[in-house]
MDTraj code that builds the backbone (N, CA, C; nanometers):
import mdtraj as md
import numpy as np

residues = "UNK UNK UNK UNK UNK UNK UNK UNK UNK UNK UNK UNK UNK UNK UNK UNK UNK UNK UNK UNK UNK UNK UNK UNK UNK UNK UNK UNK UNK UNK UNK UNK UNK UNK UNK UNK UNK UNK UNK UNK UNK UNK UNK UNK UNK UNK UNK UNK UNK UNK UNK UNK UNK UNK UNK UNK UNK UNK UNK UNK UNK".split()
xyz = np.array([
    [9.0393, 2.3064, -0.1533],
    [9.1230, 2.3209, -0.0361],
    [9.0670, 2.4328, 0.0501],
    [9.0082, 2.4007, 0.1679],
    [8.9812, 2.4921, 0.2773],
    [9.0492, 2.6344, 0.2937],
    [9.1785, 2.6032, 0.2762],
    [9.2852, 2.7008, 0.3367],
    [9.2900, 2.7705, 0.1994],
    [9.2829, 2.7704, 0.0595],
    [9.3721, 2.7988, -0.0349],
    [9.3404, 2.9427, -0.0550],
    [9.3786, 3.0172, -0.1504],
    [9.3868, 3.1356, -0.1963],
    [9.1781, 3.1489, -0.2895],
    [9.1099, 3.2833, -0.1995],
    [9.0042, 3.3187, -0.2436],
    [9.0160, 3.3087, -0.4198],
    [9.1074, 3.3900, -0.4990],
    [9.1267, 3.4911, -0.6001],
    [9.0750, 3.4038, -0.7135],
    [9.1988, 3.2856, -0.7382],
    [9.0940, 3.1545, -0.8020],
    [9.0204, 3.1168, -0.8354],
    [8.9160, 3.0982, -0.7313],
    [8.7957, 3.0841, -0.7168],
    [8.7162, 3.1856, -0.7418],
    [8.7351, 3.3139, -0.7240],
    [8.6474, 3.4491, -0.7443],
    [8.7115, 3.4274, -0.9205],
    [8.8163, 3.4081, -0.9757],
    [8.7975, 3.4348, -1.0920],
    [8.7661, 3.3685, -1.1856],
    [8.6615, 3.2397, -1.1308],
    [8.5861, 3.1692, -1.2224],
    [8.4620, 3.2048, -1.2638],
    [8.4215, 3.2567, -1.1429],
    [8.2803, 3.3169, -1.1459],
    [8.2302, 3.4158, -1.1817],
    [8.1302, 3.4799, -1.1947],
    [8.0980, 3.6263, -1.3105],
    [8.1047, 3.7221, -1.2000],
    [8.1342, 3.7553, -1.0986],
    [8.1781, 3.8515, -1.0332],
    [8.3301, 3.8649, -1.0579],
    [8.3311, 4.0181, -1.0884],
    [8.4833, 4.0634, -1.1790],
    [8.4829, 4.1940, -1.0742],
    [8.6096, 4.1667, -1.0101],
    [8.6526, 4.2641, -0.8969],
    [8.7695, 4.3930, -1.0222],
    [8.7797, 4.4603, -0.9070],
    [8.8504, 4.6049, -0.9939],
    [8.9727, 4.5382, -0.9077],
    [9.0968, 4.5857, -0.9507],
    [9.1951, 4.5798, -0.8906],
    [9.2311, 4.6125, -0.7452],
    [9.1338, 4.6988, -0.6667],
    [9.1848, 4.7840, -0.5680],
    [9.0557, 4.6427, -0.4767],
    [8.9395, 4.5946, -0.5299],
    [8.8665, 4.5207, -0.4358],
    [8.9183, 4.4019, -0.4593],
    [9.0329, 4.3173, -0.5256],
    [9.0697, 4.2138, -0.5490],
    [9.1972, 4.2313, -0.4669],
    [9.2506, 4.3418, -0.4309],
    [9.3416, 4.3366, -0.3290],
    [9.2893, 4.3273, -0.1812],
    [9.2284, 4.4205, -0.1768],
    [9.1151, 4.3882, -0.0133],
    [9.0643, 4.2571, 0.0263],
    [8.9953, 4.2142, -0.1075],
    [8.9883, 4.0505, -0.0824],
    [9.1214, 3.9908, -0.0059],
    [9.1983, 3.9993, -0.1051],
    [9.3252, 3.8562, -0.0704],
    [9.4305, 3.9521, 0.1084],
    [9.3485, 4.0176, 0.1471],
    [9.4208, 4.0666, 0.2410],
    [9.2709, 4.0047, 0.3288],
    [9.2247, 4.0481, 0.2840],
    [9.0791, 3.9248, 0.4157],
    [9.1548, 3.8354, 0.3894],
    [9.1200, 3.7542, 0.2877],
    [9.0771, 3.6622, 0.2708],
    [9.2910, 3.5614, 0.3964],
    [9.3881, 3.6534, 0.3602],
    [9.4741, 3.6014, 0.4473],
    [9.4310, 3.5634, 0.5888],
    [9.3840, 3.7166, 0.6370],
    [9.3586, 3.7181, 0.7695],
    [9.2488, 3.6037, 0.7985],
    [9.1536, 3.5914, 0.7247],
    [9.0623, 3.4513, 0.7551],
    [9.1656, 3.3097, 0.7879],
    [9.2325, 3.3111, 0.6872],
    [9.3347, 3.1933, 0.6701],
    [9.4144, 3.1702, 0.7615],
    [9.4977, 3.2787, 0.8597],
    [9.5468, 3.3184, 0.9788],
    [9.4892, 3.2640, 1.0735],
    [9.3647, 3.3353, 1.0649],
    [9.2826, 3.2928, 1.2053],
    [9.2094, 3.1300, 1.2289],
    [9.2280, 3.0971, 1.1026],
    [9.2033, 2.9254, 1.0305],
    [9.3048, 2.8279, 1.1244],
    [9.4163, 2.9037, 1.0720],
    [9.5018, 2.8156, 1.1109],
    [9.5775, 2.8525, 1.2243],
    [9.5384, 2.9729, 1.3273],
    [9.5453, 2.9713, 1.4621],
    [9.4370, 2.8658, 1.5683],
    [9.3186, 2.8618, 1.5148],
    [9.2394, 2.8042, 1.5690],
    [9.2610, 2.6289, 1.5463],
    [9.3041, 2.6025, 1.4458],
    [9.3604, 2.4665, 1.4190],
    [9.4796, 2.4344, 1.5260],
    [9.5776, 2.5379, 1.5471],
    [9.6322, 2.5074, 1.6647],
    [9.6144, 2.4537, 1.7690],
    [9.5230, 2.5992, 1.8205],
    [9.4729, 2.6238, 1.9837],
    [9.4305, 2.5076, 2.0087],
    [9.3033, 2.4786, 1.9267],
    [9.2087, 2.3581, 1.9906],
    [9.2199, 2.2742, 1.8903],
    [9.3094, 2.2367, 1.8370],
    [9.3178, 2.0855, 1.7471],
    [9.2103, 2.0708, 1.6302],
    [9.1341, 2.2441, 1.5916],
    [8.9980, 2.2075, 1.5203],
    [9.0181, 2.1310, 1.4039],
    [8.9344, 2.0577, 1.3002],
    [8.9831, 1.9804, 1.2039],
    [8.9035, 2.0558, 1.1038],
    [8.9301, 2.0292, 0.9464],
    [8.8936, 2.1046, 0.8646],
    [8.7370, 2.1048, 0.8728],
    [8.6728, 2.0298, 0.8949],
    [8.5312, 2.0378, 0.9030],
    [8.4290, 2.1092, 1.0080],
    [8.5319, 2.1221, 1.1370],
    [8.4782, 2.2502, 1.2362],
    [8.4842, 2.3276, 1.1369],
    [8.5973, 2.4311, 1.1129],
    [8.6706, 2.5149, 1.0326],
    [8.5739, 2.5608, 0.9558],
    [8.5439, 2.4689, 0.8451],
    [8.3939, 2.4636, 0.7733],
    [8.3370, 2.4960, 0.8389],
    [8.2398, 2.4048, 0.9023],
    [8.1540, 2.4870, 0.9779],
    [8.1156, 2.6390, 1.0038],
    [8.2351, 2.6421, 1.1087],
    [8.2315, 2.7771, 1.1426],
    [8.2587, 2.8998, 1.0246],
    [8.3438, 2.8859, 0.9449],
    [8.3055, 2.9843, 0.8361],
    [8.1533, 2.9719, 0.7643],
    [8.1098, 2.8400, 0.7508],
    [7.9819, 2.8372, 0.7011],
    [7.8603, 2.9210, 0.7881],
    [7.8437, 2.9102, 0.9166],
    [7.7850, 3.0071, 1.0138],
    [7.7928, 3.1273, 0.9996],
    [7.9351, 3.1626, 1.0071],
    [7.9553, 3.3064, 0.9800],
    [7.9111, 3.3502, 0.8256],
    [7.9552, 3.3591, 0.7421],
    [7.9169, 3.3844, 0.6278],
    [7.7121, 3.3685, 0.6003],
    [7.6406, 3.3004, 0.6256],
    [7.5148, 3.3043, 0.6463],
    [7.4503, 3.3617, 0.7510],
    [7.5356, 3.4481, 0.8932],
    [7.4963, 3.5075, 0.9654],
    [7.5062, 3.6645, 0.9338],
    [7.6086, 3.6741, 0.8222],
    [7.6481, 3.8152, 0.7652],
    [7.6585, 3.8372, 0.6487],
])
top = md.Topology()
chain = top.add_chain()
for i, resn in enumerate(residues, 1):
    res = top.add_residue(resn, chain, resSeq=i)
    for name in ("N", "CA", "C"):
        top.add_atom(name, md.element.get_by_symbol(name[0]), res)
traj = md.Trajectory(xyz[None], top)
């Protein structure tokens, strides 16, 4: 799921956050989700812009 909760997913994988960077995460990781689903508004984007554009970003930074 595009939209769902980072934490999940980070805690399958062998990166093991401390408590204080597993909170910072899920406070991005909202505000990403926010801005997900403001932009799904505005311009009708569909999950695969969405994609996209996080995919860009994330390989640009």
């Amino acid at each position: 799921m595009l939209l769902g909760s980072i934490i999940p997913y980070m805690e399958k994988i062998k990166w093991k956050l401390t408590l204080q960077e597993s909170e910072r995460m899920e406070v991005v990781w909202m505000q990403v989700k926010g801005a997900c689903e403001k932009l799904q508004e505005e311009i009708n984007a569909k999950d695969e812009d969405i994609y996209f554009f996080l995919h860009e970003m994330a390989h640009r930074y």
